[in-house]
C-alpha atoms as one frame of an Amber mdcrd trajectory, in Angstrom:
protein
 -37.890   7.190  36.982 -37.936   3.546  37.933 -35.005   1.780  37.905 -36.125
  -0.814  35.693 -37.174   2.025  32.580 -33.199   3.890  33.449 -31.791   0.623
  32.658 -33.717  -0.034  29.412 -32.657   3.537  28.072 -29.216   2.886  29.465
 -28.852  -0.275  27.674 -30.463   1.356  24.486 -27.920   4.117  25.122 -25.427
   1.751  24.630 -26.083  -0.158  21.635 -27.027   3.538  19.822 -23.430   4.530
  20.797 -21.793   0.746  19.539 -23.474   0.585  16.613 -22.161   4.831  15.290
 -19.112   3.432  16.354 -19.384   0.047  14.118 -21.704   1.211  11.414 -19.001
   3.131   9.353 -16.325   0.047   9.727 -19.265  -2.872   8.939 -20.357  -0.771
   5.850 -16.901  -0.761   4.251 -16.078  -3.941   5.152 -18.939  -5.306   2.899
 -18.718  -2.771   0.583 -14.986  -3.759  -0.385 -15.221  -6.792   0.888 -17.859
  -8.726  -0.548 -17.462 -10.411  -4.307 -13.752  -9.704  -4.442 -11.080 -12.348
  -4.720  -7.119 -11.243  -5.074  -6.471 -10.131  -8.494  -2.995  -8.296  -8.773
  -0.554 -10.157  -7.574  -0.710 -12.706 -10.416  -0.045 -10.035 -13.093   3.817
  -9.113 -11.154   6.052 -10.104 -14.310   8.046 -12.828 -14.383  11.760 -11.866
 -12.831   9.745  -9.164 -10.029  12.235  -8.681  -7.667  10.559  -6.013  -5.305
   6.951  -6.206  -4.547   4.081  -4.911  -2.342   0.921  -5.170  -1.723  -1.531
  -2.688  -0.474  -5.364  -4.075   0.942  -8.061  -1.163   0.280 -10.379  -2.879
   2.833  -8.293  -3.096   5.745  -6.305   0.138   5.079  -9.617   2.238   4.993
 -11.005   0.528   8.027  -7.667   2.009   9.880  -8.633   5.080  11.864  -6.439
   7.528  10.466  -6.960   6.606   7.140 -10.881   6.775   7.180 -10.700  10.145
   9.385  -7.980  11.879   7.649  -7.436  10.349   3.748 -11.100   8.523   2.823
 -13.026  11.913   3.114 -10.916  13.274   0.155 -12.035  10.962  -2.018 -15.692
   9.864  -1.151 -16.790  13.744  -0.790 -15.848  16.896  -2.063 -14.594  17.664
   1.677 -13.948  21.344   0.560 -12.594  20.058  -2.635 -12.644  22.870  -5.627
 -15.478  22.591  -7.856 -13.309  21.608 -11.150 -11.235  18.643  -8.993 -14.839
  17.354  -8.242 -16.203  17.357 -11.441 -12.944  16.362 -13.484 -13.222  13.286
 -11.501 -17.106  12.611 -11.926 -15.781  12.839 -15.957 -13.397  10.471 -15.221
 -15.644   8.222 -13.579 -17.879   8.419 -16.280 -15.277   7.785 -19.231 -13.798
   4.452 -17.235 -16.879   3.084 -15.746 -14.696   2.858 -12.420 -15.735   4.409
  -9.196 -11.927   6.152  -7.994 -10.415   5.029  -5.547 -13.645   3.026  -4.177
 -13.454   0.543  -7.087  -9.276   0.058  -6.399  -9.795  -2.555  -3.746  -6.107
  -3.403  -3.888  -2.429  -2.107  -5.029   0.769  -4.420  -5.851   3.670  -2.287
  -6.993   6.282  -4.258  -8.501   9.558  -4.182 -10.157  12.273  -6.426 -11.975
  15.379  -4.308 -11.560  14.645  -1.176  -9.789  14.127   0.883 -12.963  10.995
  -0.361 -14.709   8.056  -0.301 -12.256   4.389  -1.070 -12.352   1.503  -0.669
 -10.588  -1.375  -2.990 -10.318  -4.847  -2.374  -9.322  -7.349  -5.135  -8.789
 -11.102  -4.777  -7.826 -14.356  -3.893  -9.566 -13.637  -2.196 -12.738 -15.453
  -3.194 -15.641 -13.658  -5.532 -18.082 -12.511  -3.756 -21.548 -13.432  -0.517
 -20.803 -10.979   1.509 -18.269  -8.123   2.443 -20.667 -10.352   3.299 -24.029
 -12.476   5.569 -21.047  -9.115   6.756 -20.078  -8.089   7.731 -23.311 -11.139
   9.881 -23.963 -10.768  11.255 -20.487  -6.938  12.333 -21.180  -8.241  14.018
 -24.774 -11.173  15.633 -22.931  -8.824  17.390 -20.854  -6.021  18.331 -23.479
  -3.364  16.068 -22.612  -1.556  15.350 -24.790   1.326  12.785 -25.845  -0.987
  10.287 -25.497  -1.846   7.398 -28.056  -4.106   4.033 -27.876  -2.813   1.056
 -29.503  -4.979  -1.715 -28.127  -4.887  -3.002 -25.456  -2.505  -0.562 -24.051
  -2.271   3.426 -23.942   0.973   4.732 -24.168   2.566   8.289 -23.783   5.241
   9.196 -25.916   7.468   9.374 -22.663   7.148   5.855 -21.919   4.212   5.149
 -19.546   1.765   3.114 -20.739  -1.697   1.798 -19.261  -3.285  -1.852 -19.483
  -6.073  -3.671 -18.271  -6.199  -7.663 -17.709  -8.802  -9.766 -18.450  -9.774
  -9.997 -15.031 -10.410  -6.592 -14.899  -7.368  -5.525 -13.501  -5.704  -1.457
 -14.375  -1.943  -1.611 -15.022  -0.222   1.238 -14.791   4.083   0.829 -16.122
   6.746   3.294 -16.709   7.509   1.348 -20.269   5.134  -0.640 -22.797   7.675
  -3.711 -22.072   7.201  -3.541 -18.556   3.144  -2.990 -19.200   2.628  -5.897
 -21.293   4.394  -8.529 -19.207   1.972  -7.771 -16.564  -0.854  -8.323 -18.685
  -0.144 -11.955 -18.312  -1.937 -13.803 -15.444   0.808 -16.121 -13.094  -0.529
 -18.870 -11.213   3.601 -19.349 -10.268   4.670 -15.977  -8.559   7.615 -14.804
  -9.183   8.337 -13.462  -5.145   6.030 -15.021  -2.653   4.064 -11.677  -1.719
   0.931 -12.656   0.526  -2.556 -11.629  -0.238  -3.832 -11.410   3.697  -3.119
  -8.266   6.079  -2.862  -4.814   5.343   0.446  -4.065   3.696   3.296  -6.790
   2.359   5.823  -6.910   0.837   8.386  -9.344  -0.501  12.081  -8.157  -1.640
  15.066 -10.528  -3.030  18.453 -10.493  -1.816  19.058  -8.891  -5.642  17.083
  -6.043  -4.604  18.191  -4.875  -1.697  22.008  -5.691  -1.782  22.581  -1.605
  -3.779  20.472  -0.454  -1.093  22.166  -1.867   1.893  25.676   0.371  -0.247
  23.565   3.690   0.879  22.708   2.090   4.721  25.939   3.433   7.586  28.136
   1.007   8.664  27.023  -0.473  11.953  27.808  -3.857  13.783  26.471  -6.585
  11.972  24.690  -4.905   9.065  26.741  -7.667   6.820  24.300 -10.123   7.830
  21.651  -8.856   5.771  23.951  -9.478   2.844  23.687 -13.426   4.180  19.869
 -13.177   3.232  18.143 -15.087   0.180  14.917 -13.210   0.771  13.396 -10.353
   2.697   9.338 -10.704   3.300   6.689  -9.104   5.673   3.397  -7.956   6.650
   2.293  -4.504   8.451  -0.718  -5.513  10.837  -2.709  -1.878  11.951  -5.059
  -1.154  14.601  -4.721   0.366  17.808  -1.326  -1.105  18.375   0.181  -1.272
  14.693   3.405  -3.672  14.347   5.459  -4.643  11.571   6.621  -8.412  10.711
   9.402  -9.385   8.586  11.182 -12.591   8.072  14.509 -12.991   6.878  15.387
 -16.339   4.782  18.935 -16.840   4.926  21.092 -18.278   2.063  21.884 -21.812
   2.156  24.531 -23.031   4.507  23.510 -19.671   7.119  22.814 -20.180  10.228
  19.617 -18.506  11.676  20.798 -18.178  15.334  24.067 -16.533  14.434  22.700
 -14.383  11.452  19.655 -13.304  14.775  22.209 -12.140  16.953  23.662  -9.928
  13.575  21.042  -8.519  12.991  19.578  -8.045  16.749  23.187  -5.930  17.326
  22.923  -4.142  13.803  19.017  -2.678  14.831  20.336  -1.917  18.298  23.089
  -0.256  16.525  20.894   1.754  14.227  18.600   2.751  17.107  21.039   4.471
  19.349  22.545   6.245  16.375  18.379   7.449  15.778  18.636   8.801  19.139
  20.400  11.910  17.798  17.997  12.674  15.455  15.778  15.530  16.582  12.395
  13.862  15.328  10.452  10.785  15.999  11.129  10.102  12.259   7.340   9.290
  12.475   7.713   6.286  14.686  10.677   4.408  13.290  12.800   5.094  16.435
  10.133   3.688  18.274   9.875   0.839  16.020  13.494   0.214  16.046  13.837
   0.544  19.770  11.164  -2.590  20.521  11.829  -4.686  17.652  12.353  -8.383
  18.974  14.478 -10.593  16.557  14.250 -14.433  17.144  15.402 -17.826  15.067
  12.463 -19.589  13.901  12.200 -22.627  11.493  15.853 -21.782   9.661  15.193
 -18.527   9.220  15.641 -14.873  11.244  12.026 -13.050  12.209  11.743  -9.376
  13.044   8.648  -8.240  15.121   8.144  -4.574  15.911   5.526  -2.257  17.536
   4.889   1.072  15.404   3.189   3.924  17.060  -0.595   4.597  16.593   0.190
   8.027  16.940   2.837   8.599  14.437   0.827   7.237  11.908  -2.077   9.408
  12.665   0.437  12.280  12.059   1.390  11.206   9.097  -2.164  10.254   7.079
  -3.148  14.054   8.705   0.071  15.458   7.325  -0.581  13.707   3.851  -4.361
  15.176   4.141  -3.113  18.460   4.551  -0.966  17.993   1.290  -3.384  16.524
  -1.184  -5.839  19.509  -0.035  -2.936  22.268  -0.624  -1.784  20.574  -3.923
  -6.126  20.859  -5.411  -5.812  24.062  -3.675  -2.670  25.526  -5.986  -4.077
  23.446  -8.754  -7.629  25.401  -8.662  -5.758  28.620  -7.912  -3.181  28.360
 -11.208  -4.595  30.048 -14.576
C-alpha cells in the first residue's frame, strides 16, 4: 500500500473515531441547548433563603451521567414493560417529554421547611398539571384535587405551572403559589451559568453549622453574610464557593479561619474508612484565598468518585423499577 493511500485512511481513521466520540455530546448540546433561555430561577419566592440550581445540558454532557443515569430515561435500558409505558402515558397526558423536556432544576426554600422545586424548559404552556391530573386518576391515585392553576394533594403538595411554561412542584399550596410569580429582583443571587450552584444565606446555614464538630476556626463561618458557588465537571471536576463576610469582617483573617477549620476537618476525615465519595479528597486540596473583601474556596473533586456514585445511583433506580414491577 503506498504511503500516500495509508495516510488518507489513517487520517479518515481519525476523524471516524473524533466524530463517535463528539457526535453524542454535539447532539445534546443542541438538543437542550438551542431555543432555551433561563426560566426557574425567577419563580424562587420572595424571602428564598437556600437555593440551587441544576443545568440539564451540561450535567448530561458529563460522562458519568450520560453513561450511567441518561440511558434510564431515554430507553427502556432493561426497564419493565409497565415503567415504560406508564411513562409514555404520562408523556402523553402532559405534552412533556420526561426528563428530556426538564432542561433545568432550582430547588429552593424560605425557612428550611417549605420547599419547592422548579423546572424550566420546553413544556407546553397550560397544559402539564391538567395532563398531570388525568395521569394521577389514570393510575388510581388518589388524594388528589385540581383547583386551577394548581393541583393539590390532600397532604399538602401541590403542582403549578408559570406562564413561561415552567412545572412547580411545593410541599404546601402557599409555598406553590408564591413561585408562580415571575422575579426580575432575586431574592439570593443564584447564577444561571455552570453546571450546579447554589446560593445559601447566613440564616440558612447558621442551625446547620449547630450539627457541624467543633474544630479550629469553624466560628468564622458564623462571620459570613452569604455562602455562594458553582460545581464546574469534566475530567477534572472542582467546586467554587465564595464566602461574603458580614460588614466590618475582615477577609484575610476570616481566610486563615476558615483555611485552619478545612484543614481541621480533613485530618479528622482521615479516620473515616471510606473516600466519602471524594470529599476527603476535596477537602484535602481545597485552596482558600482573600479576594475583593470576601473569602473564596477552590477545590478539586475526583472524576472517579463521581463516576461511582452516578453508577451506584444507576444501580438503585434499576432495583427500585425492579421491586416496583415485582410487587402485586
Amino acid at each position: 500500500m503506498s504511503t500516500p493511500l495509508r495516510g488518507k485512511r489513517l487520517v479518515l481513521l481519525g476523524l471516524g473515531a473524533l466524530l463517535l466520540v463528539v457526535l453524542p455530546s454535539l447532539l445534546m448540546w443542541l438538543y437542550f441547548g438551542l431555543w432555551h433561555r433561563p426560566t426557574a430561577h425567577r419563580h424562587m419566592p420572595a424571602g428564598t433563603n437556600i437555593a440551587v440550581r441544576a443545568d440539564a445540558q451540561e450535567l448530561l454532557l458529563f460522562g458519568p451521567v450520560r453513561q450511567h443515569l441518561w440511558p434510564l430515561f431515554v430507553g427502556d435500558d432493561g426497564a419493565a414493560d409497565d415503567v415504560s409505558t406508564r411513562r409514555k402515558r404520562l408523556e402523553e397526558a402532559t405534552g412533556a417529554k420526561i426528563p428530556q423536556d426538564f432542561r433545568e432544576v432550582v430547588v429552593a426554600s424560605v425557612h428550611a421547611e417549605s420547599w419547592v422545586v422548579i423546572f424550566g424548559g420546553k413544556m407546553p404552556r397550560d397544559r402539564f398539571v391538567a395532563g398531570l391530573a388525568r395521569f394521577f386518576e389514570q393510575e388510581g391515585a388518589t388524594g388528589w384535587s385540581l383547583e386551577e392553576p394548581i393541583l393539590r394533594h390532600e397532604r399538602g403538595a401541590a403542582v403549578a405551572q408559570a406562564e413561561d411554561g415552567s412545572v412547580i412542584f411545593g410541599t404546601d399550596v402557599a409555598i406553590t403559589r408564591a413561585a408562580l410569580a415571575t422575579n426580575d429582583e432575586l431574592p439570593l443571587p443564584l447564577a444561571t451559568e455552570g453546571v450546579v450552584s447554589f446560593a445559601v444565606t447566613a440564616q440558612a446555614y447558621d442551625e446547620g453549622l449547630r450539627l457541624l464538630p467543633s474544630v479550629p476556626g469553624l466560628d468564622a463561618l458564623g462571620k459570613l453574610a452569604q455562602l455562594t458557588g458553582q460545581a464546574d465537571l469534566g475530567d477534572a471536576p472542582r467546586v467554587h464557593i465564595r464566602m461574603t463576610p458580614e460588614p466590618g469582617e475582615d477577609a484575610a483573617a476570616l481566610a486563615s479561619q476558615v483555611e485552619t477549620a478545612l484543614g481541621a476537618l480533613a485530618l479528622g476525615l482521615t479516620l473515616m474508612p471510606t473516600d466519602l465519595d471524594g470529599a476527603k479528597e476535596a477537602l484535602s486540596g481545597a485552596e482558600v484565598t482573600a479576594k475583593d473583601g470576601a473569602v473564596e474556596v477552590n477545590a478539586p473533586w475526583p472524576y472517579e468518585a463521581l463516576d461511582r456514585m452516578a453508577a451506584r445511583l444507576a444501580e438503585r433506580i434499576r432495583a427500585a423499577r425492579s421491586q416496583r414491577a415485582a410487587s402485586p
